[in-house]
Every structure is written in structure tokens, then in C-alpha cells.
N, C-alpha and C positions, 0 to 999 in steps of 0.2 A: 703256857699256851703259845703257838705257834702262829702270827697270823701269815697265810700264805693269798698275795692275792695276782690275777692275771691280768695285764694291759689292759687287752679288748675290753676282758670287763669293769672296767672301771669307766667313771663317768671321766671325759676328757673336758676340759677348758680351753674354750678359744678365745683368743685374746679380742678384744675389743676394739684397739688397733691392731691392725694386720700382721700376719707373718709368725705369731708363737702360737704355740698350745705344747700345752702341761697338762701332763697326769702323776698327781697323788698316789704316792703308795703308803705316806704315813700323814698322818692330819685325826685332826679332832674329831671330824667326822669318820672317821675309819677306822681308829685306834681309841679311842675319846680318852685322847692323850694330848696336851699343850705343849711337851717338854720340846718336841723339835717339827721340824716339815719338813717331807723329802718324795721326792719324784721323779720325774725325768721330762724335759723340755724338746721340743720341737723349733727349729728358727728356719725358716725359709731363709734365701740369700739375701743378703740386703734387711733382714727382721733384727730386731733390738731387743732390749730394756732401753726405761729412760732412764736417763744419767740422775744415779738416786742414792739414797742411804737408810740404813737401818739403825734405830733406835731398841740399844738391848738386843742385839742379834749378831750373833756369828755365823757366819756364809759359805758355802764352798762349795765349786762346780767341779764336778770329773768328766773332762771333754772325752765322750766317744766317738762319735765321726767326726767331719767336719773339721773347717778350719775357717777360724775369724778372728776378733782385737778382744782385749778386755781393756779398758780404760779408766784410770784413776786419777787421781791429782799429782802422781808423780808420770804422768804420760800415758802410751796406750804400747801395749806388747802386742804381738801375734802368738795364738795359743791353736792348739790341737791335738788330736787324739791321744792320751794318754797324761795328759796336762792337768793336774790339778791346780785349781785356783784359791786361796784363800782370802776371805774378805772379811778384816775385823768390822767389831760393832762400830756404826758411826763412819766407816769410811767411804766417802762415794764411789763412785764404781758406774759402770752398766758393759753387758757383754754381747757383742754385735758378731751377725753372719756373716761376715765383709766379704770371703773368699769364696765361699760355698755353703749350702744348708747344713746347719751345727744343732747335734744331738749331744745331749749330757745327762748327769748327773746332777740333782741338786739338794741342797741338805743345809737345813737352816735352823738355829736353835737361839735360844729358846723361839716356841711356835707364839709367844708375847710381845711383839713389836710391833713397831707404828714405820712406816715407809714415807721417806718424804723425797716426794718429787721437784728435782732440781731442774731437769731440761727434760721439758714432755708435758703432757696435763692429767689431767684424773681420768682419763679415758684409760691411759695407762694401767691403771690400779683397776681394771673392770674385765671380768672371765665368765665368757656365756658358757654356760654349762653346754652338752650336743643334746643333754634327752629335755631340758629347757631347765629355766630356772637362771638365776645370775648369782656368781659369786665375787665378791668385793675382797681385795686385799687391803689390810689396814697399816 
């Protein structure tokens, strides 16, 4: 079975600090699958992640528009469209709009991690659903 589903309609996530929103095309509630999570991101110019890491989780962005930093403990690069980013489990990271508003890919496995916030606070980790509701990342 084939799941086929369309942007508009899916429920979008607006971040709780400013500036992202994501939508799910694959998640537990969609697929009532844990093995991975993958959607596509929104970042206004100047919008973030906080500087974080994943526990038990492999990471990876495919930058479509846009152009901005990804940042690591070995420094911060400039990435854009066409750019794939890979981010093993455990290593920190966060990936900012610095040049202009950046659209991607993103695709996170296993969907069983725990997120911990290094530079930012738990406000971070909080995504108001648009038809209501609040979703938490863990």
C-alpha cells in the first residue's frame, strides 16, 4: 500500500518560537510507524533550530531553496539548494536562515529519540498545530 499524501492538506506545525513551520509526511500519526520522521521545513530569514542533539537518531536535510549556515562543533558552513546535510546520532548541530528563507527536506530515523536542547529553551521543542492542538518533540 501506497501512502500518497498532499501539503495543504496536512496539519502544518508552527513553531512556538518564531520563524519555522514543518509539515509531516511521514510520523506515527500518519503512517503509525516509529521507524523514521520526514517532512519539509519552513525558516523565515533570520529563523533557526536551537543548537541541539539527538539521542539514538540519524538526521539529514536536502536544502531546496534558500541559502543559510549549518553549525557544528567543528564550525558553521554555508549550505544551499541542492545540499545535503548529514547529522550522526549525538552530534550537535542546529541549521539557520542567515542569507534568505530556507526550504528543505528532512528525514530523521529512528522516530525514538530524545532531543536535548544546548543553546535555546523548551519553547523550542513546542509546535502549535494551524487547526489547534499542540505538538511536543521529545
Amino acid at each position: 500500500m501506497a501512502y500518497i499524501f498532499q501539503e495543504d492538506k496536512l496539519p502544518k506545525l508552527i513553531s512556538a518560537v518564531p520563524g519555522r513551520e514543518r509539515t509531516f509526511f511521514v510520523n506515527k500519526e500518519l503512517t503509525h510507524i516509529d521507524d523514521m520522521l520526514a517532512g519539509i521545513m519552513h525558516y523565515v530569514k533570520g529563523g533557526s533550530s536551537p543548537y541541539h542533539l539527538h539521542k539514538n537518531c540519524e538526521h539529514f536535510y536536502f536544502i531546496m531553496e534558500g541559502n543559510g549556515t549549518v553549525e557544528s562543533e567543528q564550525g558553521s558552513r554555508d549550505v544551499g539548494p541542492g545540499d545535503m546535510i548529514f547529522i550522526p546520532a549525538e552530534d550537535k548541530h542546529r541549521l539557520r536562515a542567515s542569507k534568505s528563507p530556507l526550504f528543505y527536506f528532512e528525514f530523521q530515523a529512528p522516530n525514538r529519540f530524545v532531543t536535548t536542547i544546548l543553546d535555546g529553551t523548551q519553547d523550542d521543542l513546542r509546535w502549535e498545530r494551524v487547526e489547534g492542538g499542540v505538538w511536543v518533540q521529545t
